[in-house]
TORPA-4810 file (N, C-alpha, C, O; in nm, 3 decimals):
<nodes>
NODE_1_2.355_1.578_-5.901_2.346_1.720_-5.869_2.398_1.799_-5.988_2.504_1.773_-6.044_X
NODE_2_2.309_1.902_-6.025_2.391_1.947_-6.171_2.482_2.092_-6.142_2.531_2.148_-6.241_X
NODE_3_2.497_2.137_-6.037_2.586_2.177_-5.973_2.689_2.125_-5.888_2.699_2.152_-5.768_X
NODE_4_2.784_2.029_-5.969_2.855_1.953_-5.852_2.982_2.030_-5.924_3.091_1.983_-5.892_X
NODE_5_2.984_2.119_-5.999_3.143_2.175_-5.997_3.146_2.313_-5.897_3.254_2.374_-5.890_X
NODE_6_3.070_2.347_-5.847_3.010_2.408_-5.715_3.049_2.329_-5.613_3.159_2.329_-5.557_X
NODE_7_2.956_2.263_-5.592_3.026_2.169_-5.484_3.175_2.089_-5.471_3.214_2.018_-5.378_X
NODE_8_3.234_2.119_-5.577_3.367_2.060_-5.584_3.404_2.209_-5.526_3.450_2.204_-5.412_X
NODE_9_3.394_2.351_-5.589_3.496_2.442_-5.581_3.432_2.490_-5.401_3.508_2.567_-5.343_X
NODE_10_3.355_2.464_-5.353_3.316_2.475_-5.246_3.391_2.381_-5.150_3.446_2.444_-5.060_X
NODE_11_3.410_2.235_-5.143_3.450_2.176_-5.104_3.597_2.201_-5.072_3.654_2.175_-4.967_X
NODE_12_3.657_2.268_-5.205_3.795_2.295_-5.218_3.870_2.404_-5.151_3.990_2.419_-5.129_X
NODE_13_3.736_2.497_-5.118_3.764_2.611_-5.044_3.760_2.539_-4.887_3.835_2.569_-4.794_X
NODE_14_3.688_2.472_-4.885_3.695_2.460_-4.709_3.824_2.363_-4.684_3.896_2.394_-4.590_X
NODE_15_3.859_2.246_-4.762_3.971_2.203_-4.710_4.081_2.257_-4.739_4.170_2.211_-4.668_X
NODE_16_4.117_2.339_-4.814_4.204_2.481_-4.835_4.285_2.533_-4.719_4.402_2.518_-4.683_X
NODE_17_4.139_2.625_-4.656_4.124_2.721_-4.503_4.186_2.529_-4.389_4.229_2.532_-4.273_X
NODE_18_4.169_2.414_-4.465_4.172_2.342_-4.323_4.311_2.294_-4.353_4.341_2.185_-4.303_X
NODE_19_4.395_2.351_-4.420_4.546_2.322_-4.462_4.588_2.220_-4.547_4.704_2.200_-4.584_X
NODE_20_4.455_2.135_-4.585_4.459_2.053_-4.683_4.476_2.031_-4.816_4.389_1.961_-4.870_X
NODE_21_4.574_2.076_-4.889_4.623_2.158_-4.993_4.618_2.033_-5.074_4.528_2.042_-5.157_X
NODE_22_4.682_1.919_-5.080_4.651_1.839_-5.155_4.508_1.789_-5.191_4.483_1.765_-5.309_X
NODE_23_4.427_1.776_-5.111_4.265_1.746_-5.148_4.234_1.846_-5.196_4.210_1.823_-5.315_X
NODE_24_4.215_1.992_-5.163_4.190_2.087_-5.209_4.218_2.100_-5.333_4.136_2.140_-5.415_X
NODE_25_4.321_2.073_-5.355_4.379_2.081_-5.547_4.322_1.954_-5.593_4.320_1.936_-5.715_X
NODE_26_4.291_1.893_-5.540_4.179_1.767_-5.608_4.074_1.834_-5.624_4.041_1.878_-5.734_X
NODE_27_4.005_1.852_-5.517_3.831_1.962_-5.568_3.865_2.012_-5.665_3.827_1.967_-5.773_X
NODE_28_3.932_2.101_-5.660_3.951_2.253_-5.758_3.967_2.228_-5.886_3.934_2.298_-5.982_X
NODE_29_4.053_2.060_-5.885_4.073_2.011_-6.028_3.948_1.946_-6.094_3.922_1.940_-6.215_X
NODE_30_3.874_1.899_-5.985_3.723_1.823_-6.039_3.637_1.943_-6.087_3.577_1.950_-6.195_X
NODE_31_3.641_2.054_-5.973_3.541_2.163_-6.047_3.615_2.217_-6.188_3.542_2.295_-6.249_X
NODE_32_3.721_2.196_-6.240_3.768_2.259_-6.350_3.734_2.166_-6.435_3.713_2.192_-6.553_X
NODE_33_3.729_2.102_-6.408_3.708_1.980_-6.542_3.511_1.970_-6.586_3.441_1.937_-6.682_X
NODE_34_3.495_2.019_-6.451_3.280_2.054_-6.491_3.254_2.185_-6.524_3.147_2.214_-6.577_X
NODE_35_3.350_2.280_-6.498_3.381_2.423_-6.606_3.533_2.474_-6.588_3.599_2.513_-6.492_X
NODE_36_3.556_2.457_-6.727_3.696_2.478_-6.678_3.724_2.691_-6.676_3.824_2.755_-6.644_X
NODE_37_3.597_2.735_-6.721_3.610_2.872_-6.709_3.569_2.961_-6.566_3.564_3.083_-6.552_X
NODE_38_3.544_2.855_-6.470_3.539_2.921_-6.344_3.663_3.014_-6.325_3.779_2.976_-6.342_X
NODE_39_3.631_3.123_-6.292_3.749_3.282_-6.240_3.822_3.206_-6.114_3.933_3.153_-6.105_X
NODE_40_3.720_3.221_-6.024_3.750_3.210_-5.879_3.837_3.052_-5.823_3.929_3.037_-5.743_X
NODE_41_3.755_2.948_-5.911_3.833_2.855_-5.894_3.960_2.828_-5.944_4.044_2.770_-5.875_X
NODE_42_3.989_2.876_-6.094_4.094_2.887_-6.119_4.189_2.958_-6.047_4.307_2.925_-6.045_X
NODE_43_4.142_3.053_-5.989_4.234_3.133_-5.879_4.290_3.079_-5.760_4.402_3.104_-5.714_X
NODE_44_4.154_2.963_-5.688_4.246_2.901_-5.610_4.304_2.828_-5.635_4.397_2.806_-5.557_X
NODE_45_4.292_2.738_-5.759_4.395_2.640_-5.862_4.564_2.675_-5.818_4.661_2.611_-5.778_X
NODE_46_4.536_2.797_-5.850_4.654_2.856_-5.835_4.738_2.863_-5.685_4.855_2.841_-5.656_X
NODE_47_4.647_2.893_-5.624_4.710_2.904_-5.530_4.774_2.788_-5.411_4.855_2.793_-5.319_X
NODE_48_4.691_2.692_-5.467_4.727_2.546_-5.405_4.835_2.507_-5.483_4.886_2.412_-5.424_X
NODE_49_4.893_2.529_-5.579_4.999_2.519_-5.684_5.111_2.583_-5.612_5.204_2.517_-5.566_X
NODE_50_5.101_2.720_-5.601_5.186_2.810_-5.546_5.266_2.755_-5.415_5.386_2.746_-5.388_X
NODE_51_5.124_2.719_-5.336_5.158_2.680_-5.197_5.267_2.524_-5.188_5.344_2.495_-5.096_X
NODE_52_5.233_2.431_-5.338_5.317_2.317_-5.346_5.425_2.290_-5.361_5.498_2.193_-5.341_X
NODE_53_5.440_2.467_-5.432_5.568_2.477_-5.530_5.566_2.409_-5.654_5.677_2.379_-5.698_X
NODE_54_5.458_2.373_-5.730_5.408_2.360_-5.862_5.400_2.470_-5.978_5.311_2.481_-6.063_X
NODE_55_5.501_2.541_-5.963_5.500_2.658_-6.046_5.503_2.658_-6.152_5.443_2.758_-6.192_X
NODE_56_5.562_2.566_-6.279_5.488_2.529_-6.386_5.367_2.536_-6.430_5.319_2.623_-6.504_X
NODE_57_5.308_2.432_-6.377_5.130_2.423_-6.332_5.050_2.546_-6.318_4.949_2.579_-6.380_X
NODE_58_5.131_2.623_-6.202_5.042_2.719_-6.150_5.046_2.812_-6.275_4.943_2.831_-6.340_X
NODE_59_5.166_2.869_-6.310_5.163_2.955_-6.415_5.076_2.918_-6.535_4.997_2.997_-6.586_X
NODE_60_5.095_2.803_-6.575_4.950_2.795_-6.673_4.826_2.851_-6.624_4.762_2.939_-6.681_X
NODE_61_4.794_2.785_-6.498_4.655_2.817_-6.456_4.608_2.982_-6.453_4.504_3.040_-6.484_X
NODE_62_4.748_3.028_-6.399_4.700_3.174_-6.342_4.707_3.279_-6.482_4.656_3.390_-6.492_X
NODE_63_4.806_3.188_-6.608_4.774_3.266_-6.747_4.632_3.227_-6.790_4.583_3.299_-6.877_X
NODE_64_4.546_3.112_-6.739_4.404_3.107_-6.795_4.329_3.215_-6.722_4.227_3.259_-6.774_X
NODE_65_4.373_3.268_-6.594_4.240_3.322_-6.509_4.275_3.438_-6.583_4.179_3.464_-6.655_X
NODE_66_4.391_3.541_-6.603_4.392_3.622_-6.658_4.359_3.616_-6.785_4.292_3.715_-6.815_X
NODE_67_4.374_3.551_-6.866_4.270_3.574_-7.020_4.144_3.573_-6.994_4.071_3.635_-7.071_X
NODE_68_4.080_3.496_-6.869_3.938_3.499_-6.861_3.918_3.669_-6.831_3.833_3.737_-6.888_X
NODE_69_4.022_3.722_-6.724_3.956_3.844_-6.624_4.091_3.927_-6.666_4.179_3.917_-6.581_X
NODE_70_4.123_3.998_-6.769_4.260_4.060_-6.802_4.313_4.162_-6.684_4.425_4.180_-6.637_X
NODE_71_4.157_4.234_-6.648_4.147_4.339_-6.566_4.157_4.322_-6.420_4.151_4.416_-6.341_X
NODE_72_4.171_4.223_-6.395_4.171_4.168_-6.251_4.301_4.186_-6.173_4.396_4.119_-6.213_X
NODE_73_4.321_4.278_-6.051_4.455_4.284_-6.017_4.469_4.145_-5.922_4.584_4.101_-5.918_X
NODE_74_4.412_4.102_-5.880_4.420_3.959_-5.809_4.488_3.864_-5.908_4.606_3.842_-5.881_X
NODE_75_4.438_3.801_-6.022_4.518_3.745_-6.101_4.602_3.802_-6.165_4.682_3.726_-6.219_X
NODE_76_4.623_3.939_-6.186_4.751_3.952_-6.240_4.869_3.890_-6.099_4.979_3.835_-6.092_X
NODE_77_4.784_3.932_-6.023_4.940_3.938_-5.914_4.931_3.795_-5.889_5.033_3.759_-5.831_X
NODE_78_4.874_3.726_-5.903_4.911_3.560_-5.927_5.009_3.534_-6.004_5.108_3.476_-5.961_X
NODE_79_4.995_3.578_-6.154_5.040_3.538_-6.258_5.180_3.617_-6.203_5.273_3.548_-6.162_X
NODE_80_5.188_3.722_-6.204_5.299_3.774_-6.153_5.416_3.687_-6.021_5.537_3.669_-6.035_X
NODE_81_5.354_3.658_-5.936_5.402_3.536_-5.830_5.453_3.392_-5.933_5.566_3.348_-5.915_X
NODE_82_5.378_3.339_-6.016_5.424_3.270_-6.078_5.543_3.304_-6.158_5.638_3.227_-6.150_X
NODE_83_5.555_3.410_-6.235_5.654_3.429_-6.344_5.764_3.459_-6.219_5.857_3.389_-6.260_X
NODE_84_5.797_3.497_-6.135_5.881_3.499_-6.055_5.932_3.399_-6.029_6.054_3.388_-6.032_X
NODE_85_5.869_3.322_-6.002_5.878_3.164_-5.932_5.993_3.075_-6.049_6.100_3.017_-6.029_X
NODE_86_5.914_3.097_-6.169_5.922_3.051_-6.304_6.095_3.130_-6.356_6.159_3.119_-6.461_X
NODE_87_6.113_3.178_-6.273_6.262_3.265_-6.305_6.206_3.405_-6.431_6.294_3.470_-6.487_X
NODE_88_6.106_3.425_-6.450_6.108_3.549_-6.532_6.048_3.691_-6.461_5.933_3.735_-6.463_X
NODE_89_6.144_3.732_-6.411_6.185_3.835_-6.325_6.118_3.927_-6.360_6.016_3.939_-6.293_X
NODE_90_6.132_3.999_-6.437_6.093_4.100_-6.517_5.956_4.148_-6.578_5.896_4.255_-6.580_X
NODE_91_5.927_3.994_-6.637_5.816_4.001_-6.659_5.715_3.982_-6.543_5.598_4.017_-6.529_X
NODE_92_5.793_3.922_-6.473_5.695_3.973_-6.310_5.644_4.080_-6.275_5.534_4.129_-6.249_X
NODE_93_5.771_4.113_-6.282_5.800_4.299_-6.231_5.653_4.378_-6.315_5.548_4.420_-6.266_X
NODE_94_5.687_4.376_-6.411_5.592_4.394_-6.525_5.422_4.381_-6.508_5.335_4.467_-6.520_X
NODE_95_5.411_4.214_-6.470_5.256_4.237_-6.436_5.230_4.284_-6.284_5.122_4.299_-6.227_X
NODE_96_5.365_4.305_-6.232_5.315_4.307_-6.086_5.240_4.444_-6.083_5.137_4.486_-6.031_X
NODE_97_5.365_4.508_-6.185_5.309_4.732_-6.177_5.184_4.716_-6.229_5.086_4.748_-6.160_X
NODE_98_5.167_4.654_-6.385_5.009_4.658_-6.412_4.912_4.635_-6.284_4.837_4.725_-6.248_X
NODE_99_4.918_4.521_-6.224_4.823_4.499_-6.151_4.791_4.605_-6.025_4.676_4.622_-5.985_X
NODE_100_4.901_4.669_-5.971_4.922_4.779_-5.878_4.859_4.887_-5.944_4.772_4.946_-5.879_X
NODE_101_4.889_4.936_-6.088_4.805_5.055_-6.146_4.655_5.028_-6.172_4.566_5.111_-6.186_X
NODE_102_4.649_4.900_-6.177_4.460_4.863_-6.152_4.395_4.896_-6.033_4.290_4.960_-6.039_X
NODE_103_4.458_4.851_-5.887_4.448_4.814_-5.764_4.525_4.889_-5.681_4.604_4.816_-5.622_X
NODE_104_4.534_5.004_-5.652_4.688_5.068_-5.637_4.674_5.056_-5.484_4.770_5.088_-5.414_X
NODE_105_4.525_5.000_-5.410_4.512_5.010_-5.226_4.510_4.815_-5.231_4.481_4.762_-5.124_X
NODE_106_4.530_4.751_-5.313_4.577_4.625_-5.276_4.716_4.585_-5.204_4.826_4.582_-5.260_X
NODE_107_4.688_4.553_-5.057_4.829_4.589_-4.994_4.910_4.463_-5.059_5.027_4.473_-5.094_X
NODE_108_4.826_4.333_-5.072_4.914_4.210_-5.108_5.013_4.265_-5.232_5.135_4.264_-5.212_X
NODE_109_4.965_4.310_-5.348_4.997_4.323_-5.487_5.152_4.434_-5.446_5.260_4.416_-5.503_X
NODE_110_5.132_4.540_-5.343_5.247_4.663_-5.315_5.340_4.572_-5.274_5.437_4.546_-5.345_X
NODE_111_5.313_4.499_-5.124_5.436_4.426_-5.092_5.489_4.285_-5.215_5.594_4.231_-5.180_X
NODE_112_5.443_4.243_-5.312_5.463_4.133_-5.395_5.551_4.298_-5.481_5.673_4.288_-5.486_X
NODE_113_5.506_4.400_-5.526_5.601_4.478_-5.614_5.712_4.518_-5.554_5.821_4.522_-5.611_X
NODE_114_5.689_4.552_-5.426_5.863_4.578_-5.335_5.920_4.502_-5.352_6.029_4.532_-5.402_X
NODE_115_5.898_4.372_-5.328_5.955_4.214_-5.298_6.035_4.215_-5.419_6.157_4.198_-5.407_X
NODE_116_5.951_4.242_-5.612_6.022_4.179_-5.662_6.123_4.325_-5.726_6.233_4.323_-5.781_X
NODE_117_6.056_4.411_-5.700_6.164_4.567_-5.737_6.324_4.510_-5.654_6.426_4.498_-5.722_X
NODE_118_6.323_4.487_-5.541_6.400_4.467_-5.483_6.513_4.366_-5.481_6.633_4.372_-5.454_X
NODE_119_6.423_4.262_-5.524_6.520_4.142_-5.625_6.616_4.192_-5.732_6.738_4.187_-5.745_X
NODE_120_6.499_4.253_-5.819_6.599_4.319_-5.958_6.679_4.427_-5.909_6.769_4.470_-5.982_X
NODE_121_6.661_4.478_-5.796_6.785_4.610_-5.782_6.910_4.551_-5.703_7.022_4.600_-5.699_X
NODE_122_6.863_4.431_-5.639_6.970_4.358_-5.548_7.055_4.204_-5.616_7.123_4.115_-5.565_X
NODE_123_7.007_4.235_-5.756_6.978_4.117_-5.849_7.021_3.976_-5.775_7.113_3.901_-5.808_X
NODE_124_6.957_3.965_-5.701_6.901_3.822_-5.630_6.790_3.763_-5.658_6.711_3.765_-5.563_X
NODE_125_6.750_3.706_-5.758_6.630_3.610_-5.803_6.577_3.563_-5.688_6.656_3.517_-5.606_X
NODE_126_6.443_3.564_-5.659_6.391_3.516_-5.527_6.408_3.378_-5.552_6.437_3.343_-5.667_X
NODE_127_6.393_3.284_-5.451_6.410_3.151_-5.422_6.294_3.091_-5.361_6.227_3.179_-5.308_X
NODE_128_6.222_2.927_-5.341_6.115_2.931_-5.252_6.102_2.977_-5.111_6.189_2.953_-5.027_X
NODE_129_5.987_3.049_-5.085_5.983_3.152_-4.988_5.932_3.025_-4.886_5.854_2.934_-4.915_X
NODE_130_6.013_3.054_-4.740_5.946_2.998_-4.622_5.803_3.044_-4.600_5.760_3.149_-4.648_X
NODE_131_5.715_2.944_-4.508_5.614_2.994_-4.500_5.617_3.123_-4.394_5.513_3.186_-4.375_X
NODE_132_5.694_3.145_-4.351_5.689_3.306_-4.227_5.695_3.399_-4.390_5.610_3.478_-4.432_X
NODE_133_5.794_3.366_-4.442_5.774_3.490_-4.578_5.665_3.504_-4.653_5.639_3.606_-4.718_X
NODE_134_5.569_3.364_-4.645_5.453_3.393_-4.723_5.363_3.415_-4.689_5.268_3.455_-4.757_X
NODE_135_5.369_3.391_-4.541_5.233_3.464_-4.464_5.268_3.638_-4.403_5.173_3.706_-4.362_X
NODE_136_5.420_3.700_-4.405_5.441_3.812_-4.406_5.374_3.843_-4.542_5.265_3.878_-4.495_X
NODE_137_5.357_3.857_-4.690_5.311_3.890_-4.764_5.205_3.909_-4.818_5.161_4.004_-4.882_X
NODE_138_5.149_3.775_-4.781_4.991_3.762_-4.780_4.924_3.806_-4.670_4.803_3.800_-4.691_X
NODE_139_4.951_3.850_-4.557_4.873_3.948_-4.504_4.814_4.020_-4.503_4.894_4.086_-4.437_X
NODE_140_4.734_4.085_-4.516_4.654_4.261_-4.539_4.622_4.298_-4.465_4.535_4.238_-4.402_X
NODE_141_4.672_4.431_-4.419_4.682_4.507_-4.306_4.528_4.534_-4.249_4.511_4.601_-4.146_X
</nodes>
């Protein structure tokens, strides 16, 4: 099939949604390796990373989606989630506002800028978030 990095990033999306985070980051890794300039897949790259607590990892990935898509407030606020994760606070802070002044009705990206404004004013470095905290965030109203 000469679309099978399709069918990998397809595949990766459905066992994703089926909580299967480890297979899923297998697809996602097979479709990267048959283009490694897929946007979207790299995005969920990321996010199966995120969800592992692979934040190393993820932060690479989510600095490739943004060089692919600079303008993208979705990957900034990835990359932003990562540098947090990654202990660089600031520079979180940083892509989080960019990505908010791109996207300013993205509710995920507002509550990820409260979250980390609030760190730096309470200077408490966030820590890994339970999943009730990460599905409070990732919500959209």
């Amino acid at each position: 099939c000469r679309n099978t990095g399709i069918a990998h990033h397809v595949l990766g999306l459905i066992l994703r949604r089926l909580g299967r985070i480890d297979e899923a980051e297998i697809a996602f890794r097979e479709a990267k390796g048959i283009d490694p300039n897929h946007f979207g897949n790299l995005m969920e790259l990321v996010c199966c990373l995120l969800q592992k607590h692979e934040y190393d990892d993820a932060l690479y990935h989510a600095q490739k989606a943004v060089d692919l898509s600079p303008d993208d407030a979705g990957a900034l606020g990835n990359l932003a989630i990562c540098l947090m994760h990654c202990g660089q606070i600031i520079e979180a802070r940083d892509v989080i506002d960019r990505a908010v002044r791109l996207d300013p009705d993205d509710k995920i990206n507002l509550r990820w800028q409260e979250y980390l404004h609030d760190s730096i004013v309470n200077a408490e470095p966030p820590g890994p978030m339970s999943e009730e905290e990460w599905k409070g965030l990732l919500e959209s109203d």
